[in-house]
Every structure is written in structure tokens, then in C-alpha cells.
C-alpha positions as CSV (number, residue, x, y, z in Angstrom):
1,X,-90.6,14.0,7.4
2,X,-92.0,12.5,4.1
3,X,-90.3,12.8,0.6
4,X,-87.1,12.0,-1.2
5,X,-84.2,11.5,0.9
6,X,-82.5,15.3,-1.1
7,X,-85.5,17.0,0.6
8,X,-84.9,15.2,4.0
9,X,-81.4,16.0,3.4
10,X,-82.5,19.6,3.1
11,X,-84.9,20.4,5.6
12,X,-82.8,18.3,8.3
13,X,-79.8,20.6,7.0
14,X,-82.2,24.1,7.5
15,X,-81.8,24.1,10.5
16,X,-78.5,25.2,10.5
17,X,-78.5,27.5,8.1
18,X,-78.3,25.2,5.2
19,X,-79.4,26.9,2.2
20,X,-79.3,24.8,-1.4
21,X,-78.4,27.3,-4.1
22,X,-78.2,25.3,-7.2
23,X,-78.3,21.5,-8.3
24,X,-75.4,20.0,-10.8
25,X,-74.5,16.1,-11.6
26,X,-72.3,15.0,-9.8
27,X,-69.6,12.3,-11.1
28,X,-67.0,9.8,-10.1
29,X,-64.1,10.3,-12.7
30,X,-60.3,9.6,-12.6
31,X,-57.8,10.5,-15.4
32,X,-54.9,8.5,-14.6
33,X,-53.9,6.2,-17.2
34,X,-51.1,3.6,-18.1
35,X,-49.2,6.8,-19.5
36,X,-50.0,9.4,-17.9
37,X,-48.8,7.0,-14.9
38,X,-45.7,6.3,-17.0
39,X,-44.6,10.4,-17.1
40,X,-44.3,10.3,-13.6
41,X,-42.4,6.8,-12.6
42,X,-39.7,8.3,-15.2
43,X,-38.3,10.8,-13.7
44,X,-38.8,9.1,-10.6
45,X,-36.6,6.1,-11.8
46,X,-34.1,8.3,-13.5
47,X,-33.2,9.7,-9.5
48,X,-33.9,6.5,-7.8
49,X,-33.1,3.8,-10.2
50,X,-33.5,0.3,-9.7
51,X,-34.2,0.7,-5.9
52,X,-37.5,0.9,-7.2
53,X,-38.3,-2.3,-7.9
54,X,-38.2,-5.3,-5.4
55,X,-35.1,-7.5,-5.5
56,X,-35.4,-10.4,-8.4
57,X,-38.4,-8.6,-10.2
58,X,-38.3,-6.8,-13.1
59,X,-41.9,-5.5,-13.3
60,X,-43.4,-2.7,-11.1
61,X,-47.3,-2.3,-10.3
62,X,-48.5,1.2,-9.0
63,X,-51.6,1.8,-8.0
64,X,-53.9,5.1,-8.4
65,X,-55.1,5.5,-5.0
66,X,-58.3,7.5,-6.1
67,X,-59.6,5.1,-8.8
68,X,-58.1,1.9,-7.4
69,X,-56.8,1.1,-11.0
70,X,-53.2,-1.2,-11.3
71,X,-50.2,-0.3,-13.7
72,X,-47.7,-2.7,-14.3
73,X,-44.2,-1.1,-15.7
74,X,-41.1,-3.4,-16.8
75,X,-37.3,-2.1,-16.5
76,X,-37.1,-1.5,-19.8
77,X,-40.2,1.2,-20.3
78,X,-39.2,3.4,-17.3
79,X,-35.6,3.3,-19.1
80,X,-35.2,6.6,-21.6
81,X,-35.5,5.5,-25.3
């Protein structure tokens, strides 16, 4: 089997009736951000309240479990304005 590891990919997958139609880019990309974040904890907080935030803290940290990013959110920007 010589060649690049895509056409060892390939003929290895023939076999079972692989068949590659088309080639594209493929990227890793994540849209969460500190405010899109933010519209969610909101109405979140509004049912749950402060039960959301460990006793004697007053900051919050969620993480985006796809991108691994951290948020950090205070009392007082998950409170309506």
C-alpha cells in the first residue's frame, strides 16, 4: 500500500463499498462567546436564581464543552438591567 495516508484511507475503505464522492475543507469552529453564553445563563437564573452559584461566591464560570472555552459571570450581569 504506498501513498498518502487519504489514498490508504480509501482503498483500505473500498473494500466495503466505500466510495469518496467529493473532497471539502474540513474545520474545527465553535461560536459560543462570552454573550452568546450570557443569553442563555439569563433565563436560566431568572427560574433558578442564586442556587446557581456556589455558597460565598459571587462569580460563575461555564464552560463550552465543545471548544473547551471558560466564561466567568458575576450576580450582577445575569441580573435583568
Amino acid at each position: 500500500m504506498n501513498g498518502t495516508p487519504e489514498l490508504k484511507a480509501i482503498e483500505a475503505l473500498s473494500e466495503l463499498g466505500f466510495r469518496l464522492l467529493a473532497h471539502r475543507p474540513i474545520r474545527f469552529e465553535c461560536g459560543c462567546s462570552w454573550e452568546r453564553m450570557l443569553q442563555h445563563l439569563i433565563p436560566l437564573y431568572r427560574r433558578e436564581g442564586d442556587s446557581l452559584f456556589e455558597t460565598g461566591t459571587d462569580s460563575l464560570e461555564i464552560r463550552c464543552e465543545y471548544c473547551k472555552s471558560n466564561y466567568a459571570y458575576s450576580r450582577d450581569e445575569l441580573r435583568p438591567a
